[in-house]
Jmol script that loads the backbone (N, CA, C; Angstrom):
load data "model"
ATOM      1  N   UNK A   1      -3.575   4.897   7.464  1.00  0.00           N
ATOM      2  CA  UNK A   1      -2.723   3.969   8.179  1.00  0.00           C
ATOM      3  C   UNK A   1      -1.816   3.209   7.210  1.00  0.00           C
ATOM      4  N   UNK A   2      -2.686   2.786   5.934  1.00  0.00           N
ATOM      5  CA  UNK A   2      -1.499   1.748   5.109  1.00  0.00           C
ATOM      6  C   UNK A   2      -0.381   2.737   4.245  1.00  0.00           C
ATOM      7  N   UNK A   3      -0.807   3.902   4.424  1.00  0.00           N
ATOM      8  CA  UNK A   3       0.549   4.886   3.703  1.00  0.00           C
ATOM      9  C   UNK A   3       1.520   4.960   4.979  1.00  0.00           C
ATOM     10  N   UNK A   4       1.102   5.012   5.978  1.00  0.00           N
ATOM     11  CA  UNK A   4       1.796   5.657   7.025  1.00  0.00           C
ATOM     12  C   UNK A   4       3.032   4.159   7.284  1.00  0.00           C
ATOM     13  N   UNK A   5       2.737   2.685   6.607  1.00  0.00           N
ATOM     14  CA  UNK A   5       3.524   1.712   6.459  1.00  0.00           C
ATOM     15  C   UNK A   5       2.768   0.564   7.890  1.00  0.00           C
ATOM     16  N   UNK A   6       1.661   0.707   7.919  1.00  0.00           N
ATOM     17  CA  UNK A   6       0.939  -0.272   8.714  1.00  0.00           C
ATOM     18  C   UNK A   6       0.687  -1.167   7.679  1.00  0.00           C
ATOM     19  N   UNK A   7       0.391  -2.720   8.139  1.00  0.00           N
ATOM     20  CA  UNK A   7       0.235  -3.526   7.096  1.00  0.00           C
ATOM     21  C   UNK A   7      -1.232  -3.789   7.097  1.00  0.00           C
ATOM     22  N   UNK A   8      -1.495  -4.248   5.493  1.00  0.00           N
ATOM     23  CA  UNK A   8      -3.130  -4.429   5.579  1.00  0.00           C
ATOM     24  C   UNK A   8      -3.690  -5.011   6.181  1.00  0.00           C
ATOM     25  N   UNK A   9      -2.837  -5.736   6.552  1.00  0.00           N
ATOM     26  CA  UNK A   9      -3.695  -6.702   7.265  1.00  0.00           C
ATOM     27  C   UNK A   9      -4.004  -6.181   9.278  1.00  0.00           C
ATOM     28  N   UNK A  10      -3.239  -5.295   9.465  1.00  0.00           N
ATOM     29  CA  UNK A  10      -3.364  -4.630  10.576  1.00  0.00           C
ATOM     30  C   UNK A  10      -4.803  -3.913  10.343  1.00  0.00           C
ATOM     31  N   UNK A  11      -4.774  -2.748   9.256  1.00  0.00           N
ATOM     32  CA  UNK A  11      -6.000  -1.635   9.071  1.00  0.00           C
ATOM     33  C   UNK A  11      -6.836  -2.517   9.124  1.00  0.00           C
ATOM     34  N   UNK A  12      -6.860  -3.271   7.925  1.00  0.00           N
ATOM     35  CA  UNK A  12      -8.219  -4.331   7.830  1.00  0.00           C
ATOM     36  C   UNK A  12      -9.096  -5.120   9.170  1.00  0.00           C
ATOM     37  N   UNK A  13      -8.374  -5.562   9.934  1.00  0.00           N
ATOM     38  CA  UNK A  13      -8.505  -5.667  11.422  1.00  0.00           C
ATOM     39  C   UNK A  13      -9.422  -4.947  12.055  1.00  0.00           C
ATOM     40  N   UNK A  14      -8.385  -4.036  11.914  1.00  0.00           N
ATOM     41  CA  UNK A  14      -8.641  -2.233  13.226  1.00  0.00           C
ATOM     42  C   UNK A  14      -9.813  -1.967  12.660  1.00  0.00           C
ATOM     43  N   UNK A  15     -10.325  -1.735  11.378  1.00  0.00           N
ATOM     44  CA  UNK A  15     -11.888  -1.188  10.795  1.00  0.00           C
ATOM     45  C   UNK A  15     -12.722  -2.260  10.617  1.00  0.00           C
ATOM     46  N   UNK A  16     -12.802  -3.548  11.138  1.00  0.00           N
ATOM     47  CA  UNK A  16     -13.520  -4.340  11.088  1.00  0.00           C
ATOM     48  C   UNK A  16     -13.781  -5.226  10.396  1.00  0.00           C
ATOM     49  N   UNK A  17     -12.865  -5.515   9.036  1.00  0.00           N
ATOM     50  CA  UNK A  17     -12.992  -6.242   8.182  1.00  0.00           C
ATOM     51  C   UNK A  17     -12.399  -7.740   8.525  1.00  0.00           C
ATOM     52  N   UNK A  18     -13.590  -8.473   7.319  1.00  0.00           N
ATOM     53  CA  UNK A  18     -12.889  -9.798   7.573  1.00  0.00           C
ATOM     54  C   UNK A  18     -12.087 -10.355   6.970  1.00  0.00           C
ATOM     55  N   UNK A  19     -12.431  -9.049   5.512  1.00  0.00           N
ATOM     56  CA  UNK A  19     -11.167  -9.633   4.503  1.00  0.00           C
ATOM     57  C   UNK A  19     -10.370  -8.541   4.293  1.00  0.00           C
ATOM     58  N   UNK A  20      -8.702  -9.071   4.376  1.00  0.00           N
ATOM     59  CA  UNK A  20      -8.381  -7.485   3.887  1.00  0.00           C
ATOM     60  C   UNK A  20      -8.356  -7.386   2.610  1.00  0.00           C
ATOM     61  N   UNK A  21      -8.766  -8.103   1.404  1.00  0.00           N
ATOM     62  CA  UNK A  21      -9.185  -7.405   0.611  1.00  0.00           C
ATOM     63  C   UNK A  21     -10.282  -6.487  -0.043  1.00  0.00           C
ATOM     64  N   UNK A  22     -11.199  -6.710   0.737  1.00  0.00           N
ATOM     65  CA  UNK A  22     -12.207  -5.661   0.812  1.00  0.00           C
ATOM     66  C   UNK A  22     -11.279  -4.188   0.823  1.00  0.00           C
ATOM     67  N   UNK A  23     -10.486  -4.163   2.102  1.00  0.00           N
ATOM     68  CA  UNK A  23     -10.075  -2.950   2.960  1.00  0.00           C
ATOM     69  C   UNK A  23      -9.060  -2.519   1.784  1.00  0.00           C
ATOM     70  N   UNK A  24      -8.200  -3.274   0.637  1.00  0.00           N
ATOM     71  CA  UNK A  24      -7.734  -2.452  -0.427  1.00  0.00           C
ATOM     72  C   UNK A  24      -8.420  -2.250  -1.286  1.00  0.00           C
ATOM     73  N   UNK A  25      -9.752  -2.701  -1.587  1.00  0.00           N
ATOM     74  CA  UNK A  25     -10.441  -2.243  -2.740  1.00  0.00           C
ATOM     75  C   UNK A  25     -11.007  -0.602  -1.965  1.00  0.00           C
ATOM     76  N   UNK A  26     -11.709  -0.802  -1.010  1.00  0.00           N
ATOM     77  CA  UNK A  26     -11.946   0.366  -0.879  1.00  0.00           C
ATOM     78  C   UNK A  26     -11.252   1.404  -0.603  1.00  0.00           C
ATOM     79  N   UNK A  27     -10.454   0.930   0.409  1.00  0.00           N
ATOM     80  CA  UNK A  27      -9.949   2.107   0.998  1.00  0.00           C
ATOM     81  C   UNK A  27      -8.534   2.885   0.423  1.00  0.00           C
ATOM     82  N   UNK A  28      -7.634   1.715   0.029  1.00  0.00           N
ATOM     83  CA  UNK A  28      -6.312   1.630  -0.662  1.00  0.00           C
ATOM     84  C   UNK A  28      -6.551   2.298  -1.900  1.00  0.00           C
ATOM     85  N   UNK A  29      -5.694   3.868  -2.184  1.00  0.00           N
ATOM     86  CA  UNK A  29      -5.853   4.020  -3.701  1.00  0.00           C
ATOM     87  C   UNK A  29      -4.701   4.562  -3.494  1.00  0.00           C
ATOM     88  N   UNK A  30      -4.487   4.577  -4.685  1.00  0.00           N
ATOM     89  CA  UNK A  30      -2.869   5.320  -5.469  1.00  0.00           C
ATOM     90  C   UNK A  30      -2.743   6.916  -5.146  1.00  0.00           C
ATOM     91  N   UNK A  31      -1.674   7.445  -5.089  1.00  0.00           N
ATOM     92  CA  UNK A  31      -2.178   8.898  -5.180  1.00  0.00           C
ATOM     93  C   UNK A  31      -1.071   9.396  -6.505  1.00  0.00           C
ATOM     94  N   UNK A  32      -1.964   9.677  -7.880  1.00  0.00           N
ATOM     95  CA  UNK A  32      -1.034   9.706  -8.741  1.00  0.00           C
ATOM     96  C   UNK A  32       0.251  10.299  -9.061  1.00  0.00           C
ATOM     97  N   UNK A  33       0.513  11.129  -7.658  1.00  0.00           N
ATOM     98  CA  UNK A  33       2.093  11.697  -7.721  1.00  0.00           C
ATOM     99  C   UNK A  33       2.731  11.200  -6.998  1.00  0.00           C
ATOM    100  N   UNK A  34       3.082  11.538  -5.723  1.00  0.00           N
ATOM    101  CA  UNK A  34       4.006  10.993  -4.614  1.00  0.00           C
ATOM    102  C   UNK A  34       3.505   9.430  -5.148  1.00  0.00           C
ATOM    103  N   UNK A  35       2.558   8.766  -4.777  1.00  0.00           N
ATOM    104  CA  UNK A  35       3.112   7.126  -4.586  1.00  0.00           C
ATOM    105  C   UNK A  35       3.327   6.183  -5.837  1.00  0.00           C
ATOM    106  N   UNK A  36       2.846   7.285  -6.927  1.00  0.00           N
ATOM    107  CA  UNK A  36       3.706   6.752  -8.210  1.00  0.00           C
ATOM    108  C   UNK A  36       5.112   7.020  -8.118  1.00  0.00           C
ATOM    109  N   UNK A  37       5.763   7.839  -7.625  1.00  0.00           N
ATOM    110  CA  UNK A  37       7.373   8.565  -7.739  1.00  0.00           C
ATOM    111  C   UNK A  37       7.586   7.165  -6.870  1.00  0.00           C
ATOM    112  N   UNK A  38       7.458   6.879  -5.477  1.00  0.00           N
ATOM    113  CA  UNK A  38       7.563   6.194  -4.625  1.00  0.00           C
ATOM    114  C   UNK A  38       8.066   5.326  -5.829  1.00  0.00           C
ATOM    115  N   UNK A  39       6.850   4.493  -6.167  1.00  0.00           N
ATOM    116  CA  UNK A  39       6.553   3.223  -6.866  1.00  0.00           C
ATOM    117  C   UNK A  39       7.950   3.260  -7.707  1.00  0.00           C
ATOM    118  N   UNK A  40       8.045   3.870  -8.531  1.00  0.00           N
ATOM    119  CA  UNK A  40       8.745   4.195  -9.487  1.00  0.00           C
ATOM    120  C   UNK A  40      11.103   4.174  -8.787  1.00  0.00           C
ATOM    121  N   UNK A  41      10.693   4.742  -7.721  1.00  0.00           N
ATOM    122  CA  UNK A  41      11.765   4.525  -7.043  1.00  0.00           C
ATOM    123  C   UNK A  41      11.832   3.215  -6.617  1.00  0.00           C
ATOM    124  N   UNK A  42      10.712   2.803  -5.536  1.00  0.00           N
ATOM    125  CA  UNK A  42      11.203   0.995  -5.230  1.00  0.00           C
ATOM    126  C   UNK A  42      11.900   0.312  -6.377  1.00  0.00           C
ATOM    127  N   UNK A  43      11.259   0.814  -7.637  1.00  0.00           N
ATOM    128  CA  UNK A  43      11.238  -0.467  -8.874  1.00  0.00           C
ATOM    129  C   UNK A  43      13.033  -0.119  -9.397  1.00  0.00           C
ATOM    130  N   UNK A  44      13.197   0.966  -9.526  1.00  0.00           N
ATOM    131  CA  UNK A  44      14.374   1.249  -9.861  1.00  0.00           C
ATOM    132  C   UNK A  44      15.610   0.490  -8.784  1.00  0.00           C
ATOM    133  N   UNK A  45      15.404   0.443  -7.300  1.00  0.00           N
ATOM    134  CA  UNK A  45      16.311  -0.333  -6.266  1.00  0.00           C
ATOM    135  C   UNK A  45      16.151  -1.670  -6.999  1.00  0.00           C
ATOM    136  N   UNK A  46      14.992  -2.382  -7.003  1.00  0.00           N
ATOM    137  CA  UNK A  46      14.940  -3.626  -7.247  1.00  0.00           C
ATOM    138  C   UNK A  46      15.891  -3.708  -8.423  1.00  0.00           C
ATOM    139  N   UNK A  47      16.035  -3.164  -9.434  1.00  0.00           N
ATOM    140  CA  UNK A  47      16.335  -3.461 -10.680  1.00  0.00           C
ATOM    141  C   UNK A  47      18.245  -3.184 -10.239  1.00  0.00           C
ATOM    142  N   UNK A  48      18.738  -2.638  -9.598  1.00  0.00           N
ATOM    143  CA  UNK A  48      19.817  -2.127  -9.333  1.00  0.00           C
ATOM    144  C   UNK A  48      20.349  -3.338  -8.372  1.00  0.00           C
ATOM    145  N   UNK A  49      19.985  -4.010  -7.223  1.00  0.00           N
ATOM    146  CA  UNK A  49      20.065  -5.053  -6.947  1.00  0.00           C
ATOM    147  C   UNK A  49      20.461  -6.024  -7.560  1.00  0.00           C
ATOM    148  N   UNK A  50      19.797  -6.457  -8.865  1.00  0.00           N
ATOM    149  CA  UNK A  50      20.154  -7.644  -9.537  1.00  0.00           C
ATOM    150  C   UNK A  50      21.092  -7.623 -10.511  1.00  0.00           C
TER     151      UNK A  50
END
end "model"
wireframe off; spacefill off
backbone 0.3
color backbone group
């Protein structure tokens, strides 16, 4: 759900948690290609912006 652009605090909810940080320690991980490229693209907009 939180790749798909739901917010944590939605998933965290929906699976029962009370904190959503629980719900990124566990559940939230990186996937070292696509959402590094991702990552790597946001950071480049930001920087182009200013």
């Amino acid at each position: 759900m939180e790749k798909a652009g739901v917010p944590i605090s939605v998933v965290s909810r929906w699976a029962g948690h009370y904190d959503s940080t629980f719900t990124l320690r566990q559940y939230v991980h990186a996937d070292h290609t696509e959402d590094m490229r991702q990552g790597t693209a946001a950071l480049g907009q930001l920087y182009k912006m200013n």
